[in-house]
DSSP file (Angstrom, degrees, kcal/mol; ACC not computed):
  #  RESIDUE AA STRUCTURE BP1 BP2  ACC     N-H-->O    O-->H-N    N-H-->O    O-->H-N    TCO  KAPPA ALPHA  PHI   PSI    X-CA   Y-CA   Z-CA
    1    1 A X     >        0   0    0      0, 0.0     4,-1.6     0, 0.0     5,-0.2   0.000 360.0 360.0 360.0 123.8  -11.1   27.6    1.2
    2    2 A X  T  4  +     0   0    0      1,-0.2     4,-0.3     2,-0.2     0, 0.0   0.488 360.0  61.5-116.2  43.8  -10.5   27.3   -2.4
    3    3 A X  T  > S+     0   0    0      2,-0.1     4,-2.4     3,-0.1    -1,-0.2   0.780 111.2  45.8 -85.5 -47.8  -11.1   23.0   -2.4
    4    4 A X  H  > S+     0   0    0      2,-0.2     4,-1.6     1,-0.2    -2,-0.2   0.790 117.6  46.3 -80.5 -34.4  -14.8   24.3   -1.2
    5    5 A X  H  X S+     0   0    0     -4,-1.6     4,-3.1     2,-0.2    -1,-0.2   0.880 111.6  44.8 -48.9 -60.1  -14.4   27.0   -4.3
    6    6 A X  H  > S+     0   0    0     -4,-0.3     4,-1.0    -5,-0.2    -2,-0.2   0.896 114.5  53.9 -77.6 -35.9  -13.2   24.6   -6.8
    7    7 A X  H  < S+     0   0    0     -4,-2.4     4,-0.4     1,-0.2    -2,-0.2   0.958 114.4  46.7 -57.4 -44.7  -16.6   21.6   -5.4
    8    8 A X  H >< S+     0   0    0     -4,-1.6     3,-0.6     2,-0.2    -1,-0.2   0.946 116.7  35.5 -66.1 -39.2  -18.9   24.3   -5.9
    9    9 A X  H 3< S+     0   0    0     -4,-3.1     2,-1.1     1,-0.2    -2,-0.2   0.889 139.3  20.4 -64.6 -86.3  -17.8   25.6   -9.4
   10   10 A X  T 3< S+     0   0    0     -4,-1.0     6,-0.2     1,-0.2    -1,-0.2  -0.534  70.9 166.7-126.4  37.7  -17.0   22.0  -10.6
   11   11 A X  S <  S+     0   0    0     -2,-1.1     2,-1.3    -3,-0.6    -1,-0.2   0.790  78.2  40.5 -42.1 -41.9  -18.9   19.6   -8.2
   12   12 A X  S    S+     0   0    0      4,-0.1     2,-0.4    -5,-0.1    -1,-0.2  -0.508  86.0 137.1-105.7  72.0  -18.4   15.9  -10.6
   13   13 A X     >  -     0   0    0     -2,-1.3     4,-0.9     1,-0.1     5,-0.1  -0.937  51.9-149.3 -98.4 145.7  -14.6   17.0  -11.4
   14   14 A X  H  > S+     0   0    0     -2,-0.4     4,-7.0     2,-0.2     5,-0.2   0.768  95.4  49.2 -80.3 -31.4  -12.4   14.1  -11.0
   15   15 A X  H  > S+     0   0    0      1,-0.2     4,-1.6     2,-0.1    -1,-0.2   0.968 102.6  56.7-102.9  -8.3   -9.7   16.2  -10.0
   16   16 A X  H  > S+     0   0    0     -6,-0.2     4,-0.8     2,-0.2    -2,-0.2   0.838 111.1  44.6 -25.5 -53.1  -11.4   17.9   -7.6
   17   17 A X  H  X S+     0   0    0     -4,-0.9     4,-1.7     2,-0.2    -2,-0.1   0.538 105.3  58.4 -46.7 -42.3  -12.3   14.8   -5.9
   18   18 A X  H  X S+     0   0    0     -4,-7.0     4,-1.9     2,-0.1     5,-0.2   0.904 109.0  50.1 -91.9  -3.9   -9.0   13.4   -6.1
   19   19 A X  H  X S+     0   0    0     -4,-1.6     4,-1.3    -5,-0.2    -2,-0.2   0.703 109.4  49.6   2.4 -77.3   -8.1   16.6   -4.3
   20   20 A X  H  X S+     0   0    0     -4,-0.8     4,-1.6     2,-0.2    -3,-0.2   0.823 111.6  52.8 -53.2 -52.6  -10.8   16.0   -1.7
   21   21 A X  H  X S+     0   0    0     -4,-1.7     4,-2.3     2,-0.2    -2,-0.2   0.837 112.8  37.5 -68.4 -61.8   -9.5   12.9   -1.4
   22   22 A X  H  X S+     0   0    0     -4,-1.9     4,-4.7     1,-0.2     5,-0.3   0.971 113.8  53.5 -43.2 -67.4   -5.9   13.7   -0.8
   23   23 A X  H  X S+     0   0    0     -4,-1.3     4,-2.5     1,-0.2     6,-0.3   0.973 112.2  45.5 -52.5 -37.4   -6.4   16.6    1.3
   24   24 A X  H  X>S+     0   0    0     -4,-1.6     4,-4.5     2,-0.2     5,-2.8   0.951 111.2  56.4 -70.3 -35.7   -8.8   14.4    3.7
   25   25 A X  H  <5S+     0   0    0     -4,-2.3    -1,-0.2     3,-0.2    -2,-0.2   0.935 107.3  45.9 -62.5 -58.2   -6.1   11.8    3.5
   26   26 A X  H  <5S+     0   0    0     -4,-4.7    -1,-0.2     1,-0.2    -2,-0.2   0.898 108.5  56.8 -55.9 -48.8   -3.3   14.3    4.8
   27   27 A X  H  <5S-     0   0    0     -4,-2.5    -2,-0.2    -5,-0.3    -1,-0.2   0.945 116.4-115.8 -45.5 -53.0   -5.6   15.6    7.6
   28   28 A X  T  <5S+     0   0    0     -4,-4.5     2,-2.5    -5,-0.2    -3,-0.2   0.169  77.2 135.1 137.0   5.3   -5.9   12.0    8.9
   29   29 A X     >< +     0   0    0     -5,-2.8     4,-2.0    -6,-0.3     3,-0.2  -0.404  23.5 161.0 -84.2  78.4   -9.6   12.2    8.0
   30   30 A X  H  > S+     0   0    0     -2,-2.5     4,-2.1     1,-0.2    -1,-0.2   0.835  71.2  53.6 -77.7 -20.5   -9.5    8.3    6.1
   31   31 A X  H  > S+     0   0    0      2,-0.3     4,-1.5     3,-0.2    -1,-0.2   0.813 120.3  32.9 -80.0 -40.6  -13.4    7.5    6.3
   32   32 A X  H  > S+     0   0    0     -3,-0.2     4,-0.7     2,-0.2     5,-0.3   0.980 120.4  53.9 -87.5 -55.7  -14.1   11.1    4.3
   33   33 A X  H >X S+     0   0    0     -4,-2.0     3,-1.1     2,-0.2     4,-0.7   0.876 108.8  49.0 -18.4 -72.0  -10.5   10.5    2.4
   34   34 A X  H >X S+     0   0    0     -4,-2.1     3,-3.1     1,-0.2     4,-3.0   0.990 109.1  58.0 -46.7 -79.5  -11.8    6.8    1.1
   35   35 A X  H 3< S+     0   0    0     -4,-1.5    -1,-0.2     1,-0.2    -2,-0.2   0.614 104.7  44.5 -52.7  -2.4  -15.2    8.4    0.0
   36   36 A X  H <X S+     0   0    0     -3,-1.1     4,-1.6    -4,-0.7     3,-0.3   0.472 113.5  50.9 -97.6 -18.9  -13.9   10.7   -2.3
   37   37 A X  H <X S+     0   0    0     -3,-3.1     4,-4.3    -4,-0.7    -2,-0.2   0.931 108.4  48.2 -97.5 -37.8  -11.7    8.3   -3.7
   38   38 A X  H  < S+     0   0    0     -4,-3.0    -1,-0.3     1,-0.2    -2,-0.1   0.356 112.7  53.8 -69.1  13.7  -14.5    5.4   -4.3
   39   39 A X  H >4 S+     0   0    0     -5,-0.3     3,-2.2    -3,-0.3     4,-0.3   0.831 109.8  47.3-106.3 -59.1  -16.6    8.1   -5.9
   40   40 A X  H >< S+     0   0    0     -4,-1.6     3,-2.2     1,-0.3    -2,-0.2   0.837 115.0  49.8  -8.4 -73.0  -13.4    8.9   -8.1
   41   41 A X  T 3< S+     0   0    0     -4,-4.3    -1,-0.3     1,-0.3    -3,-0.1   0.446  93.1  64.4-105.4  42.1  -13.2    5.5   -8.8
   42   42 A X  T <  S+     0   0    0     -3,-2.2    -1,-0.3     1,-0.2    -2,-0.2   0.532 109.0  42.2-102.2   1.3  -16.0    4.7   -9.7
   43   43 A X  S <  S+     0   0    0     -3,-2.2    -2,-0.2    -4,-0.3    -1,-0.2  -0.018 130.2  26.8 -91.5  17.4  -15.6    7.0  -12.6
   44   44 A X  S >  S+     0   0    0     -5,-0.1     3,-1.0     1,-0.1    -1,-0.1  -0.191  71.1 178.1 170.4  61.6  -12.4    6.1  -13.4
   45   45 A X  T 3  S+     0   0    0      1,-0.3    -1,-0.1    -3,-0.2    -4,-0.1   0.903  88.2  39.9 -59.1 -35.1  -11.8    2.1  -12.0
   46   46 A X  T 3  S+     0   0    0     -3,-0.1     2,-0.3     4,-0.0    -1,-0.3   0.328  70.3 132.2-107.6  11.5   -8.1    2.1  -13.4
   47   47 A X    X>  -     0   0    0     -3,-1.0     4,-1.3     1,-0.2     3,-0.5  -0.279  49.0-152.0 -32.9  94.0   -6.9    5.6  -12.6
   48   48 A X  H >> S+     0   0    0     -2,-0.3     4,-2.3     1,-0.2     3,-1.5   0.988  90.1  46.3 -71.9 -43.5   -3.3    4.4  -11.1
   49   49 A X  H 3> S+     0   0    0      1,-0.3     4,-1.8     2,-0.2    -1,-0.2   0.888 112.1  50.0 -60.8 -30.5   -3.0    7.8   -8.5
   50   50 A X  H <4 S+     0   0    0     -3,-0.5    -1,-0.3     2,-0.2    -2,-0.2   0.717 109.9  55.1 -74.9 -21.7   -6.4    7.3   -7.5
   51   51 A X  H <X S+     0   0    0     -3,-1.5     4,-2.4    -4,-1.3     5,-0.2   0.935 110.2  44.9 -14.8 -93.6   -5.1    3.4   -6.9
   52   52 A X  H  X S+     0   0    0     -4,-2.3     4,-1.8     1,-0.2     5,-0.3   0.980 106.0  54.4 -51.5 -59.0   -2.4    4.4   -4.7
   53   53 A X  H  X S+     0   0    0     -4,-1.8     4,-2.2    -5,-0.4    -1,-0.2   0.814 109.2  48.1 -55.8 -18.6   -4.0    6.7   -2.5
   54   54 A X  H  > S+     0   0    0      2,-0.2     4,-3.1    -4,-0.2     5,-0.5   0.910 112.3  52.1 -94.3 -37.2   -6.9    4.2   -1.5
   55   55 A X  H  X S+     0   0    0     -4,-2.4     4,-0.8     2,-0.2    -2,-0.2   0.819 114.4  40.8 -51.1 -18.8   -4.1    1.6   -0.9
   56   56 A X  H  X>S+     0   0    0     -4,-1.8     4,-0.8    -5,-0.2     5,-0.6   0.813 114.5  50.7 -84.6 -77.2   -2.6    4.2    1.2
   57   57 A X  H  X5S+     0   0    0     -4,-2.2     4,-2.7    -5,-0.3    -2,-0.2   0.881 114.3  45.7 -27.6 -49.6   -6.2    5.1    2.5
   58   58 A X  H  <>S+     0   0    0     -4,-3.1     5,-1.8     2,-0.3    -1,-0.2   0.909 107.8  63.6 -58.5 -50.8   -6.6    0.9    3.3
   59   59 A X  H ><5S+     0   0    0     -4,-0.8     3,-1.6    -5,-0.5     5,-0.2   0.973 111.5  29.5 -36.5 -85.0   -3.0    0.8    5.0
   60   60 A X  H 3<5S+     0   0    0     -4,-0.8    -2,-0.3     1,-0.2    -1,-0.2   0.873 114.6  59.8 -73.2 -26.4   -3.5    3.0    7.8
   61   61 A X  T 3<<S-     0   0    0     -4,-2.7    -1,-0.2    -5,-0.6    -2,-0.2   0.282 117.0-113.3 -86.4  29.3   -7.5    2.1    8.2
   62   62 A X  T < 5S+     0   0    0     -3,-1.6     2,-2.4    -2,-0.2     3,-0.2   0.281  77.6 136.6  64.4  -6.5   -6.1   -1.7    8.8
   63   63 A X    >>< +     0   0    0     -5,-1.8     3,-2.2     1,-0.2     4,-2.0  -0.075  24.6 163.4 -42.0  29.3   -7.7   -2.7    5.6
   64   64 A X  T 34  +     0   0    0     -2,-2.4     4,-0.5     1,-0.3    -1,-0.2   0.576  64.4  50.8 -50.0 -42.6   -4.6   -4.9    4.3
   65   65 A X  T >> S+     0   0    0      1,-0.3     4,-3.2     2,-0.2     3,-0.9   0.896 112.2  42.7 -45.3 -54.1   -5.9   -6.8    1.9
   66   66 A X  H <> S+     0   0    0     -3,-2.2     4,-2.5     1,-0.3    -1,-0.3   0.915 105.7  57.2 -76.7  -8.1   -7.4   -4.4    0.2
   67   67 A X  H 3X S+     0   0    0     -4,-2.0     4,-1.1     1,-0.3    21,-0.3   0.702 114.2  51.1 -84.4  -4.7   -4.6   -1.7    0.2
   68   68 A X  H <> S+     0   0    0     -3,-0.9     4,-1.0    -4,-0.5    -1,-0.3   0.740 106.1  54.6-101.1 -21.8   -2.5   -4.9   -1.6
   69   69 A X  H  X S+     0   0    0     -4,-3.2     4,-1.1     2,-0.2    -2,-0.2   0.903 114.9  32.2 -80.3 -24.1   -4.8   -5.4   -3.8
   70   70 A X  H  X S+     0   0    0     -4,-2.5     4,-0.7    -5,-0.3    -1,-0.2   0.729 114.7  55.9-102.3   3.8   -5.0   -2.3   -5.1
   71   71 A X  H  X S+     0   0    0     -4,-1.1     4,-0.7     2,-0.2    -1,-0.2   0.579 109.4  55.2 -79.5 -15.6   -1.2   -1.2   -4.6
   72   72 A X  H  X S+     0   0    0     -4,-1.0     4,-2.5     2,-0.2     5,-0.3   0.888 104.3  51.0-101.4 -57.4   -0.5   -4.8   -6.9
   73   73 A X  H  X S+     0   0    0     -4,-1.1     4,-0.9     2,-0.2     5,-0.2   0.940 119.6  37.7 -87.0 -41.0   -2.9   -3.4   -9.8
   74   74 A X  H >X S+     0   0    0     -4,-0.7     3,-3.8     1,-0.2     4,-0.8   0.795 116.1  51.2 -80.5 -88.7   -0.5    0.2   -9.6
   75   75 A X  H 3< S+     0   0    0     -4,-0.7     4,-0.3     1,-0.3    -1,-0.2   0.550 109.8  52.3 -19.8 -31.4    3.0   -1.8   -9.0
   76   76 A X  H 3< S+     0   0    0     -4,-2.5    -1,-0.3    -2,-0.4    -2,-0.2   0.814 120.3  34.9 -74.7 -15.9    2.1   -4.2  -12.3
   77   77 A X  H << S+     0   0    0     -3,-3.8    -2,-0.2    -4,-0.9    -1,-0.2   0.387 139.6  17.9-117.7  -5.0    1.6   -1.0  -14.3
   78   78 A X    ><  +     0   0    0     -4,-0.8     2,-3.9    -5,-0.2     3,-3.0   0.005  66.2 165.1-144.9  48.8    4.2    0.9  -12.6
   79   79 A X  T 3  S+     0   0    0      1,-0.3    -3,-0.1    -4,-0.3    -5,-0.0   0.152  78.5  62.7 -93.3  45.9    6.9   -1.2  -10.6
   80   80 A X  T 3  S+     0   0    0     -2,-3.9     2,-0.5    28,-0.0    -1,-0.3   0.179  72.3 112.1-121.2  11.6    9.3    1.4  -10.2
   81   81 A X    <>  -     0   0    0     -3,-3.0     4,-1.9     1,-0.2     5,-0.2  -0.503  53.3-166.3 -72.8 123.8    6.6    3.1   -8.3
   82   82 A X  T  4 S+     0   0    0     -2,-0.5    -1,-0.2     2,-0.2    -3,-0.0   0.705  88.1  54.1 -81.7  -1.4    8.4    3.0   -4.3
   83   83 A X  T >> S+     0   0    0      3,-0.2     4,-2.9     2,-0.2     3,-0.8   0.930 117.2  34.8-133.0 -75.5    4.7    4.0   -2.6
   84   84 A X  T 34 S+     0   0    0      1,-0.3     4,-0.2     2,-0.2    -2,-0.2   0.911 120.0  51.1 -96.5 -46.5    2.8    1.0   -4.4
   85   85 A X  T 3X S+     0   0    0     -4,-1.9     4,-1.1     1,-0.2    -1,-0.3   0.703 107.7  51.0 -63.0  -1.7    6.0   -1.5   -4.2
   86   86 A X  H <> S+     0   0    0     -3,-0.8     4,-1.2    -5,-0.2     3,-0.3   0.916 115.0  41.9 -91.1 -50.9    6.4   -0.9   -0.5
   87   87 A X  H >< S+     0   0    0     -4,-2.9     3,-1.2     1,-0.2     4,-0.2   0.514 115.7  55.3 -46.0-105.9    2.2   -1.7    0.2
   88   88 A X  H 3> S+     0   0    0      1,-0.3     4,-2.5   -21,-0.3     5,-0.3   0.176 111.7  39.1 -26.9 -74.9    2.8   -4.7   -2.4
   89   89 A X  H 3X S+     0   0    0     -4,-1.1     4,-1.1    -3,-0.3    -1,-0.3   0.828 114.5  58.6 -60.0 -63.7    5.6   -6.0   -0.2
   90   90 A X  H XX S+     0   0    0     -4,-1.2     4,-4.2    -3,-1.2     3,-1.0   0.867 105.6  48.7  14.0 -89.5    3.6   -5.2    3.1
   91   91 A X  H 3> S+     0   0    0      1,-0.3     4,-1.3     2,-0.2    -2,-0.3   0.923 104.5  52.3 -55.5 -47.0    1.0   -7.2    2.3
   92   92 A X  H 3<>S+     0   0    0     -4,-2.5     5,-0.8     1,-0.3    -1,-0.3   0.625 110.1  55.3 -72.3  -1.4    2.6  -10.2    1.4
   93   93 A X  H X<5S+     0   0    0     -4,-1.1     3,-1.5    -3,-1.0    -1,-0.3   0.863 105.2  48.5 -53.4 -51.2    4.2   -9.9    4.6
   94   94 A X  H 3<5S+     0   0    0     -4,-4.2    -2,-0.2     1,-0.3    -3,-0.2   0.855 112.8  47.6 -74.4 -26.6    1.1   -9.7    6.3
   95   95 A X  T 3<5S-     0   0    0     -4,-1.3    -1,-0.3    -5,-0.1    -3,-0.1   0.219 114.5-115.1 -87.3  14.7   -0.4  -13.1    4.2
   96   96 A X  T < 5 +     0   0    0     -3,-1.5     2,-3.8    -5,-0.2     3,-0.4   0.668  65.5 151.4  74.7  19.1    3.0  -14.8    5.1
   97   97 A X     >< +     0   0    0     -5,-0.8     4,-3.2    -6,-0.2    -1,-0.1  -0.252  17.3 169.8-102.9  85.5    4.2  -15.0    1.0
   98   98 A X  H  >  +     0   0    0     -2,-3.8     4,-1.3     1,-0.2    -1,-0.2   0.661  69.1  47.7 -52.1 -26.5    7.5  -14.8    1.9
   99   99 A X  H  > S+     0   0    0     -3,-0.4     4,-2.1     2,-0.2    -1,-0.2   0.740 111.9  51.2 -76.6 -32.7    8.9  -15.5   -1.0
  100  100 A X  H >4 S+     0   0    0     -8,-0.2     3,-0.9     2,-0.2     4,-0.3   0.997 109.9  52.3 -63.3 -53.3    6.4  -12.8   -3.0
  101  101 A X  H >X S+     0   0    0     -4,-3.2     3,-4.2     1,-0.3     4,-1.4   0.964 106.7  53.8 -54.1 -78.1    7.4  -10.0   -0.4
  102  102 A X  H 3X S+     0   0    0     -4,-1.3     4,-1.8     1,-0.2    -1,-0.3   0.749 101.8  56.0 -50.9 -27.3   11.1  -10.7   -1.2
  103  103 A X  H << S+     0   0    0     -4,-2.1    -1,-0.2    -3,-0.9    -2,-0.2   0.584 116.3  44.1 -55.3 -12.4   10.7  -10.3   -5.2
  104  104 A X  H <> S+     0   0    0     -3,-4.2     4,-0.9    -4,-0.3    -2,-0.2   0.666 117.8  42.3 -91.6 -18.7    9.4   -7.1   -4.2
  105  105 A X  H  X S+     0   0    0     -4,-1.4     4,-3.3     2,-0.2     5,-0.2   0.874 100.6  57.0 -46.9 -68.2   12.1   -6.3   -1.5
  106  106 A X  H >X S+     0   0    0     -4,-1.8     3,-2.8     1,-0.3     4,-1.3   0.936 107.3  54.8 -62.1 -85.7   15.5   -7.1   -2.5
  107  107 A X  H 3> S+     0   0    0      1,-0.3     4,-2.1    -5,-0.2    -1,-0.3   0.600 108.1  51.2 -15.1 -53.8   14.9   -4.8   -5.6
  108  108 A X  H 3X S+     0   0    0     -4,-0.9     4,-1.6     1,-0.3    -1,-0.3   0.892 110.1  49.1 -59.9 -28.6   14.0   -1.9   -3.4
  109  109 A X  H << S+     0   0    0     -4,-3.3    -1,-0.3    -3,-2.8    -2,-0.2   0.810 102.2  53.9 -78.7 -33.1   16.6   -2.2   -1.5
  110  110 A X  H  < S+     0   0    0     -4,-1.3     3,-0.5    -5,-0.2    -1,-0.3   0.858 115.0  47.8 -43.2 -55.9   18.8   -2.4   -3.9
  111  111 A X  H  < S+     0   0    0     -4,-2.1    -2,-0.2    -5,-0.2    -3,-0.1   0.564 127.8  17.4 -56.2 -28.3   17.2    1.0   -5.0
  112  112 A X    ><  +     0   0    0     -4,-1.6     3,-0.7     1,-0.1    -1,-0.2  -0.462  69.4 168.4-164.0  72.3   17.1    2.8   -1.9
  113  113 A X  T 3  S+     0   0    0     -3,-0.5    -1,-0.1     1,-0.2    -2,-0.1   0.822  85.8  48.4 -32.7 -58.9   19.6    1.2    0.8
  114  114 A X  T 3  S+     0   0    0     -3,-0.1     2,-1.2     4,-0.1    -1,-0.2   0.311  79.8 111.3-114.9 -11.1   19.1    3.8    2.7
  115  115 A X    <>  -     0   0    0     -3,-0.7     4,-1.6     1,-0.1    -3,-0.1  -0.514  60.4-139.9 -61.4  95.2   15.2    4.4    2.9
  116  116 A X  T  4 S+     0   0    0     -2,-1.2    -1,-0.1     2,-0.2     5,-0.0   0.565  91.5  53.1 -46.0 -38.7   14.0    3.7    6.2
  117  117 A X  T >>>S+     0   0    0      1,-0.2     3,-6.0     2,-0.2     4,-0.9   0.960 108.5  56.3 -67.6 -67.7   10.5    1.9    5.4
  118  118 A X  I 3>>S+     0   0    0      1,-0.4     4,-3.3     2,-0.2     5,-0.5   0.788 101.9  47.4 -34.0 -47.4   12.3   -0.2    3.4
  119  119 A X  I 3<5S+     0   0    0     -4,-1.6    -1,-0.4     2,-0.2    -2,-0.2   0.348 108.5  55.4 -92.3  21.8   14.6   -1.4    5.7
  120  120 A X  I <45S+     0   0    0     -3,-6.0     5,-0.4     2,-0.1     3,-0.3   0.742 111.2  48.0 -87.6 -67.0   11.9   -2.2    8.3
  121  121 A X  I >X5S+     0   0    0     -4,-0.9     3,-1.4     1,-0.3     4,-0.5   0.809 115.9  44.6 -60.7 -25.8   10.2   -4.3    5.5
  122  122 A X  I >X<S+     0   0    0     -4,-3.3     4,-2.6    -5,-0.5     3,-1.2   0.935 110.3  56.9 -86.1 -30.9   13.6   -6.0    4.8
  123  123 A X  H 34<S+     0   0    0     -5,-0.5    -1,-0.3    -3,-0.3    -2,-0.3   0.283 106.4  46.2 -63.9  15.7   14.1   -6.3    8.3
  124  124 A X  H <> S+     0   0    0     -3,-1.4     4,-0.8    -4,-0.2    -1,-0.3   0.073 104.7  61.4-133.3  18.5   11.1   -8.2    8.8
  125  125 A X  H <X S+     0   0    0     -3,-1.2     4,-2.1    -4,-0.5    -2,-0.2   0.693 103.9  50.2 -66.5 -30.4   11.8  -10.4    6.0
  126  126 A X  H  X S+     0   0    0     -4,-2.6     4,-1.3     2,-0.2    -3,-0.2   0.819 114.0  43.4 -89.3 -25.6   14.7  -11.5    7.6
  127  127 A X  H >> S+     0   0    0     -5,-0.2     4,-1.4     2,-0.2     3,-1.3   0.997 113.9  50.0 -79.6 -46.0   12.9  -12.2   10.9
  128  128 A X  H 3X S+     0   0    0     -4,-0.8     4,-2.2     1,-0.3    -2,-0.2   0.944 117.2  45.2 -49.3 -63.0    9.9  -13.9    9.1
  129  129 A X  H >X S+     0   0    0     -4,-2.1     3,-1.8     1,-0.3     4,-0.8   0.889 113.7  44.0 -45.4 -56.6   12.7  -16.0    7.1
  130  130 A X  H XX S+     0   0    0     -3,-1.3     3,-1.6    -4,-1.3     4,-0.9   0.833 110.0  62.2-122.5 -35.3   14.8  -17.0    9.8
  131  131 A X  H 3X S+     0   0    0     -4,-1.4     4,-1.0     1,-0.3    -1,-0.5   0.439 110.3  39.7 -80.9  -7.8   11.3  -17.8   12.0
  132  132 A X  H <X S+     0   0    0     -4,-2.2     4,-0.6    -3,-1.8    -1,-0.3   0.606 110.4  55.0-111.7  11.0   10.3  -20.4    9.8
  133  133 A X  H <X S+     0   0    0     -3,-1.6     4,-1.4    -4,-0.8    -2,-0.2   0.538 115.6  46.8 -75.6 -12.2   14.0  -21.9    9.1
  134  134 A X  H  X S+     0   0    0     -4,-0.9     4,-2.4    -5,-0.3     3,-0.4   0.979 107.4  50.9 -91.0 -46.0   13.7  -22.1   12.9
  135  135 A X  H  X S+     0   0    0     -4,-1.0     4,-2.7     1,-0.2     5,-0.3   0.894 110.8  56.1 -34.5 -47.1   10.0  -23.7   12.8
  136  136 A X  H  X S+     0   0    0     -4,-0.6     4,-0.5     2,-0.2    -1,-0.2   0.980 113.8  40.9 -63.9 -57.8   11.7  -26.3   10.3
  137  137 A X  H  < S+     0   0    0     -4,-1.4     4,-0.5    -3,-0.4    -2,-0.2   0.818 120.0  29.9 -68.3 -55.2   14.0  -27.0   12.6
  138  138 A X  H  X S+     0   0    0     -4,-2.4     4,-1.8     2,-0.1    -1,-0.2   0.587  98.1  80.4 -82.8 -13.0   12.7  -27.3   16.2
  139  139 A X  H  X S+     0   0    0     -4,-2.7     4,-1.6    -5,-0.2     3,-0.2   0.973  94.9  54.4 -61.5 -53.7    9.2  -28.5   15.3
  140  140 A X  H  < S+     0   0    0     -4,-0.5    -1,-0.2     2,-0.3    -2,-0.1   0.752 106.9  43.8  17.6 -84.3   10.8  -31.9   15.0
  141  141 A X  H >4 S+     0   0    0     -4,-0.5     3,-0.7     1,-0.2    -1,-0.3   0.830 106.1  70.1 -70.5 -34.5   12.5  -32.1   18.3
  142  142 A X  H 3< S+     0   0    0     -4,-1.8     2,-2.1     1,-0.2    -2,-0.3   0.975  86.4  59.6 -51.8 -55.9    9.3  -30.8   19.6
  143  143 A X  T 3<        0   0    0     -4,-1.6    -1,-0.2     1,-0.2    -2,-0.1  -0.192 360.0 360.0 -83.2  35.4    7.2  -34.0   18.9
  144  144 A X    <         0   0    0     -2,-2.1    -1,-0.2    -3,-0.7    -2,-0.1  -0.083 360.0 360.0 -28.3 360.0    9.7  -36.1   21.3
């Protein structure tokens, strides 16, 4: 294996490790994926690829918060990046800042109509939107 080649020769390599990190990431492996990458960045806190990939890592291990916070540090330093503005937009889905999510949205979409995540995320802007014009509406008539 020549990831197991390249650890032995060059055990504290950073890019070895983001490597490790990747490769674990692709298997599915996220707990072994995640440690290679906080050992990474902890040499190297602003490293944007090492960034993304633990926001990626955070994403699927349900972590949302943190995988927006650290897709938000790559998307300010890179916000034509499509990886760190779709987590960005994500997350502010998932904390209900509807408004944030759509300053990241509309752009993409604009950018890549046709890009399938994207047009889940814009599609559940537009239900999020239209469920709290509806909340505005009917809470009202509720309290009768």
């Amino acid at each position: 294996d020549a990831l197991k080649a390249a650890e032995s020769s060059a055990p504290g390599s950073p890019v070895v490790k983001y490597a490790r990190a990747v490769f674990e990431y692709t298997r599915g492996n996220l707990v072994d994926a995640n440690n290679a990458i906080l050992q990474l960045l902890r040499l190297s806190p602003d490293h944007l690829p090492s960034l993304l990939i633990q926001a990626m890592i955070n994403e699927r291990m349900g972590n949302h918060e943190q995988s927006r916070r650290s897709a938000e540090k790559v998307w300010a330093r890179l916000p034509d990046n499509t990886d760190a503005a779709r987590l960005v937009a994500s997350g502010r889905l998932r904390t209900n800042d509807i408004k944030g999510a759509e300053e990241v949205i509309l752009p993409l979409l604009k950018r890549h109509p046709d890009n399938v995540q994207i047009l889940a995320l814009a599609g559940e802007l537009r239900v999020r939107r239209f469920a709290l014009d509806s909340r505005r509406w009917w809470h009202p008539l509720l309290q009768v």
